[in-house]
Structure formats: structure tokens, C-alpha cells
C-alpha positions as a printed NumPy array, in Angstrom:
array([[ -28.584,    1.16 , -163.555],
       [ -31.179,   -1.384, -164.23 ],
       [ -34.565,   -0.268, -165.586],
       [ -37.539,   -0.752, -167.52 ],
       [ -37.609,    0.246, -171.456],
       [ -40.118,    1.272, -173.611],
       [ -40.514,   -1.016, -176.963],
       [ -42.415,    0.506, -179.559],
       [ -44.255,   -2.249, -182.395],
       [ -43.64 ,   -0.721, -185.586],
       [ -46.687,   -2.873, -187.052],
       [ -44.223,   -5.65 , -187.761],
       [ -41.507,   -6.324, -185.122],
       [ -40.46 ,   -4.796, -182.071],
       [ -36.648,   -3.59 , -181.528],
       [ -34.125,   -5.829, -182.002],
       [ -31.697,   -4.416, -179.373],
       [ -33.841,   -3.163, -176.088],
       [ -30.738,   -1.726, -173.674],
       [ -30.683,    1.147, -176.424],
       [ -34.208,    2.159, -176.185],
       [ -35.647,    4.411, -174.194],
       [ -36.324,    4.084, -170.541],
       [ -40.067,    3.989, -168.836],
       [ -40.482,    7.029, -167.059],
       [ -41.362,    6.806, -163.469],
       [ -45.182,    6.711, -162.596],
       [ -45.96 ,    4.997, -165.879],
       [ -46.375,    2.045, -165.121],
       [ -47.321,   -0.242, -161.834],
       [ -46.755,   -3.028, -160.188],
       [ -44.736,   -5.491, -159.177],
       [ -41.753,   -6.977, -161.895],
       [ -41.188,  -10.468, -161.576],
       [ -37.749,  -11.246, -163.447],
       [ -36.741,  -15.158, -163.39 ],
       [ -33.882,  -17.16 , -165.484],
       [ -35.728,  -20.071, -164.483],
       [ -38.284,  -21.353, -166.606],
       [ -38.716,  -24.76 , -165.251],
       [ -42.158,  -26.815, -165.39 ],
       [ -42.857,  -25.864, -161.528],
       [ -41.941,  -21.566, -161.403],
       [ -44.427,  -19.055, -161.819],
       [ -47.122,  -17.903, -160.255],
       [ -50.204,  -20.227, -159.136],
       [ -54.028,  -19.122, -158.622]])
């Protein structure tokens, strides 16, 4: 099941390997995700 994970910054890196970390817990965070594999000139959001 897709979800959100938690990445911790050790003061140097963040994990190397995020689908073994640990998952956000509901109600911690809001919003709306916006996932793209598209990162053309002309995606994104415009304001």
C-alpha cells in the first residue's frame, strides 16, 4: 500500500533506501501530494 515515510537527517544525509523507513502516521501531516514523473519545462504549478 502506497504511503508517505518519515526521513530523518542525521546532520549529514538522509536515508539512502526510503520504502524501509517508517511510515507518516495519519493526521501528521496535510495537504494535498502532488506526485509527477514528468519534469518537463511546462509542469508544475503556476501563481
Amino acid at each position: 500500500m502506497p504511503s508517505y515515510k518519515e526521513l530523518t537527517f542525521n546532520g549529514e544525509t538522509y536515508p539512502l533506501n526510503p520504502s524501509v523507513q517508517s511510515d507518516v502516521k495519519n493526521g501528521k501531516i496535510k495537504g494535498v501530494g502532488i506526485i509527477s514523473d514528468d519534469f518537463s519545462e511546462y509542469t508544475g504549478i503556476k501563481f
